[in-house]
N, CA and C atoms as a LAMMPS dump frame, in Angstrom:
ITEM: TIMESTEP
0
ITEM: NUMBER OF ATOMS
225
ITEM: BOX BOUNDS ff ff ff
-5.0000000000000000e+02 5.0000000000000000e+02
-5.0000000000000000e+02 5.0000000000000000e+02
-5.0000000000000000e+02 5.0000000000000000e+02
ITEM: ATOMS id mol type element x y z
1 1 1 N 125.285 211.309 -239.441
2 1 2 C 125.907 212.596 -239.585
3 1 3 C 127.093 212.654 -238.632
4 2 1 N 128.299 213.146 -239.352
5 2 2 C 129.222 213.4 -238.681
6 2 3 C 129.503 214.397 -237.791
7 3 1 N 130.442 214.845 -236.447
8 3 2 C 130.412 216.089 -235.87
9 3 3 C 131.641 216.696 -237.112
10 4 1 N 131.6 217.843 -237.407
11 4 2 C 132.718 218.643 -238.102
12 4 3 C 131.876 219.084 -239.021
13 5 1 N 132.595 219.457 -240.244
14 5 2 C 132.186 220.354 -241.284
15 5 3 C 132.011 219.241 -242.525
16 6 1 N 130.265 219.548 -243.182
17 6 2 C 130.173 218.754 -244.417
18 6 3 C 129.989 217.721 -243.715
19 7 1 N 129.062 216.625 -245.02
20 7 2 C 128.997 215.224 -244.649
21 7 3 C 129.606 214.316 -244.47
22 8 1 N 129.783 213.133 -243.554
23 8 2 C 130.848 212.076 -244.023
24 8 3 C 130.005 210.451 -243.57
25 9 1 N 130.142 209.772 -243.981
26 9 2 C 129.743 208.604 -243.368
27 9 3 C 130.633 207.798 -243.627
28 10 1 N 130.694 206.533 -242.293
29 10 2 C 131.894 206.062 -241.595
30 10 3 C 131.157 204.314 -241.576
31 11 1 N 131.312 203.327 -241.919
32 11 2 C 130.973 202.418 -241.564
33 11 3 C 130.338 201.624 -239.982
34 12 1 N 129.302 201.193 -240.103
35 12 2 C 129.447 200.845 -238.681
36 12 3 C 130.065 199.501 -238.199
37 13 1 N 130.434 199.903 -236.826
38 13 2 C 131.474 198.868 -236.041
39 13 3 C 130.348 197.82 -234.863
40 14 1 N 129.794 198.619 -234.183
41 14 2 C 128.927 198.2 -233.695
42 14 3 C 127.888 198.986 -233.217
43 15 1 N 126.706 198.737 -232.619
44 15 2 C 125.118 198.97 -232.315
45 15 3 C 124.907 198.134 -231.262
46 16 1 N 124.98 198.948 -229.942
47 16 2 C 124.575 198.755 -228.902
48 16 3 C 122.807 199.481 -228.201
49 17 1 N 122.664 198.54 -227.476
50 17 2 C 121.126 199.868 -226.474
51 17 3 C 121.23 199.449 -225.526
52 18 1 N 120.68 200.593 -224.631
53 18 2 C 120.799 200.202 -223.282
54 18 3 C 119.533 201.414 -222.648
55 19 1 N 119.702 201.664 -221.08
56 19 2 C 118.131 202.37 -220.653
57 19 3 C 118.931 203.946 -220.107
58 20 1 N 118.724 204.128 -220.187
59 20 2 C 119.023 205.979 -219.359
60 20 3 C 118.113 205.954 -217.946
61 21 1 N 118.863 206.78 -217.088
62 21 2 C 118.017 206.737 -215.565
63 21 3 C 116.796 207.178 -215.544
64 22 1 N 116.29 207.634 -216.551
65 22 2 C 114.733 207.716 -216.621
66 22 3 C 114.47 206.858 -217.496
67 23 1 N 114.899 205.239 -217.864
68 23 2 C 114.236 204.199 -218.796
69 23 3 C 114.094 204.242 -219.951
70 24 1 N 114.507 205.798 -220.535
71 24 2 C 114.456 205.248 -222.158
72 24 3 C 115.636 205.09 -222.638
73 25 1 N 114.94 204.324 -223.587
74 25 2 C 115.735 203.006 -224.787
75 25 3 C 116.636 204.383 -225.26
76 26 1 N 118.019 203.467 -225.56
77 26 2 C 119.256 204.529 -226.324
78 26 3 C 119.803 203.781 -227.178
79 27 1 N 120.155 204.271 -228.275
80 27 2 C 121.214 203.668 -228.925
81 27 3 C 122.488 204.447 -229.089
82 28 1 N 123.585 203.403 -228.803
83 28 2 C 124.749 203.731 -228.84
84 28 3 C 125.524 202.877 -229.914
85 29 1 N 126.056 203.919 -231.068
86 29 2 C 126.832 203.406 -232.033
87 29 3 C 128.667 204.126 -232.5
88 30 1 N 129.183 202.766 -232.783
89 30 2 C 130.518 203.004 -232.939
90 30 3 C 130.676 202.696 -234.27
91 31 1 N 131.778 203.518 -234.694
92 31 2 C 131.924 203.659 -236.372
93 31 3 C 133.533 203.53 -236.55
94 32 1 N 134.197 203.207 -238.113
95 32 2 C 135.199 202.481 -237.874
96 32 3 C 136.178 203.544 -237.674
97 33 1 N 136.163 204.747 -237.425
98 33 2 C 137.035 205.318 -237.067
99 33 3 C 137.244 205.866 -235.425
100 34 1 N 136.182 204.957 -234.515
101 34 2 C 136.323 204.731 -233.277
102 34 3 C 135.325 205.701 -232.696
103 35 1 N 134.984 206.92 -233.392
104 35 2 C 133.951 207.723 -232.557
105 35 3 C 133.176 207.178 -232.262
106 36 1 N 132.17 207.697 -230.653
107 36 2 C 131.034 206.8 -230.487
108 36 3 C 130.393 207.763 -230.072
109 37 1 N 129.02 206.915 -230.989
110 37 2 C 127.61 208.461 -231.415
111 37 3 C 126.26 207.854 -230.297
112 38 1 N 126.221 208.61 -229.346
113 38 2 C 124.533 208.554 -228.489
114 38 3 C 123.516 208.989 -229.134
115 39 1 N 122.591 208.183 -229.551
116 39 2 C 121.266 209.095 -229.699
117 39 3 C 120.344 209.03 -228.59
118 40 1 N 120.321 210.053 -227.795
119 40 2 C 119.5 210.576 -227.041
120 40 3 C 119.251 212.422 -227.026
121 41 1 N 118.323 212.866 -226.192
122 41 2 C 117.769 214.046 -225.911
123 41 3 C 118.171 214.322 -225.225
124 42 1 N 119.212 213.357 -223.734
125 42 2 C 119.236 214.251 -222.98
126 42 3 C 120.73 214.919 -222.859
127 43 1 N 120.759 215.738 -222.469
128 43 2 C 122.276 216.432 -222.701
129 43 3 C 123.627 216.036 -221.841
130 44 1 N 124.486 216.119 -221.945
131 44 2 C 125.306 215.322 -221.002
132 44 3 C 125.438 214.04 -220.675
133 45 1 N 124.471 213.188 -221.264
134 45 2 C 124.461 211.795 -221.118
135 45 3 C 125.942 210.855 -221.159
136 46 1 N 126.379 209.868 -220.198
137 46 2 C 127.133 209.369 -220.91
138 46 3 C 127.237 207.741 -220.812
139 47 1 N 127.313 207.025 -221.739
140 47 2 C 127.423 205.588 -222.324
141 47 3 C 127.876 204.971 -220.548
142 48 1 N 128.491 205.609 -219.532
143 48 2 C 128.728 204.986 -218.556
144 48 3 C 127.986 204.409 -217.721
145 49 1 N 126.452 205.43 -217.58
146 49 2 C 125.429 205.34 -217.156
147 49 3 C 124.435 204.708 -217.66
148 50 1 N 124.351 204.454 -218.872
149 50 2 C 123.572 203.712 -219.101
150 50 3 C 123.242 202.057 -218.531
151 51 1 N 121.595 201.389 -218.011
152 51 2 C 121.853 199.767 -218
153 51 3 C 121.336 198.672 -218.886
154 52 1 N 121.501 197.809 -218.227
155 52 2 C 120.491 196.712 -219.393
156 52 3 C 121.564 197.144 -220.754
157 53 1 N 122.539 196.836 -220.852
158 53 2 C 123.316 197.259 -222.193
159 53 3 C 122.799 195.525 -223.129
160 54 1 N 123.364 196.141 -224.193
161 54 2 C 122.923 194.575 -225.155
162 54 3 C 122.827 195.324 -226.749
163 55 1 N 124.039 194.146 -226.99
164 55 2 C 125.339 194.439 -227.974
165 55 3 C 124.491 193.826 -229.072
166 56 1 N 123.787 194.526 -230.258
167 56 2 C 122.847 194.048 -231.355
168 56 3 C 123.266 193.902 -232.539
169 57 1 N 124.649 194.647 -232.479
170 57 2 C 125.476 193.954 -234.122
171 57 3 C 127.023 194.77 -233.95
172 58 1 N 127.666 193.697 -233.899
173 58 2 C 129.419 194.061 -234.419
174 58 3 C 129.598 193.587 -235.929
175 59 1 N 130.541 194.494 -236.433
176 59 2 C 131.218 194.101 -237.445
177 59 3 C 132.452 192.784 -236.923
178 60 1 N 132.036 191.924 -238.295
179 60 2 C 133.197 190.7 -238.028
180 60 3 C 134.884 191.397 -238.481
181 61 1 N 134.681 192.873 -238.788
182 61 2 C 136.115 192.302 -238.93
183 61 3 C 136.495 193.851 -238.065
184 62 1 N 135.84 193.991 -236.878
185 62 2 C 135.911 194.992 -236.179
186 62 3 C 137.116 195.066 -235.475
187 63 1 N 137.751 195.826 -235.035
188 63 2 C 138.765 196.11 -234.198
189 63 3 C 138.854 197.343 -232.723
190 64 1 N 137.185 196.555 -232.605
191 64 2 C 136.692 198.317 -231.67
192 64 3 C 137.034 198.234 -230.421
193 65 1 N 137.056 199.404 -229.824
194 65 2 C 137.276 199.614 -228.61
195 65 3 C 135.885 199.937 -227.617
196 66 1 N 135.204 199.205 -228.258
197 66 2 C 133.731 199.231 -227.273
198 66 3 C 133.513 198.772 -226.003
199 67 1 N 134.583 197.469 -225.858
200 67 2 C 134.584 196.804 -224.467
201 67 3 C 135.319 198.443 -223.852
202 68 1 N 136.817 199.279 -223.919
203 68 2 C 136.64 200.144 -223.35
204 68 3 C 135.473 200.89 -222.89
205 69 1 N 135.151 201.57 -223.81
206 69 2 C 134.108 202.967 -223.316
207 69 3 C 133.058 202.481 -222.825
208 70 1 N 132.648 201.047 -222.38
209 70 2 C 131.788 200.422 -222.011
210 70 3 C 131.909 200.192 -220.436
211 71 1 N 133.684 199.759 -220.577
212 71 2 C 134.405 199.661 -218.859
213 71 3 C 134.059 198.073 -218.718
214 72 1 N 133.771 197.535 -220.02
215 72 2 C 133.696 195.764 -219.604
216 72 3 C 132.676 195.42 -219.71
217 73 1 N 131.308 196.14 -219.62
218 73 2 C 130.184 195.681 -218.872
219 73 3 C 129.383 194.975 -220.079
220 74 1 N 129.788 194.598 -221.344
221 74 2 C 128.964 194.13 -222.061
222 74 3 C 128.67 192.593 -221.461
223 75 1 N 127.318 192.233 -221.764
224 75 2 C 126.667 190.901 -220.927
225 75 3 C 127.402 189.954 -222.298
């Protein structure tokens, strides 16, 4: 589900997880129009904080900016 009005779906770019400071598992996904979607509960969370990251599927013909919003840290 998209943020805005009505449905849209966006291809995915990549599918990352990583742990939140209380240890649970997150997934973090990027779609080809660059937004990047957290699923978690907790509010304010952000992809910076997360550890243990580990990159579980890119698109081959991706052009993402994940190493950004990541700050490098993919293993």
């Amino acid at each position: 589900m998209k943020k805005g009005e009505g449905w849209k779906m966006e291809g995915l770019t990549s599918l990352t997880m990583g742990f939140s400071m209380d240890e649970v598992l997150v997934s973090i996904l990027e779609v080809k129009g660059g937004e990047v979607y957290i699923d978690t509960h907790e509010p304010g969370l952000k992809v910076e904080s997360l550890t243990g990251l580990k990159e579980l599927y890119r698109s081959h013909a991706s052009t993402s900016t994940s190493a950004a919003w990541l700050g490098g840290h993919l293993p």
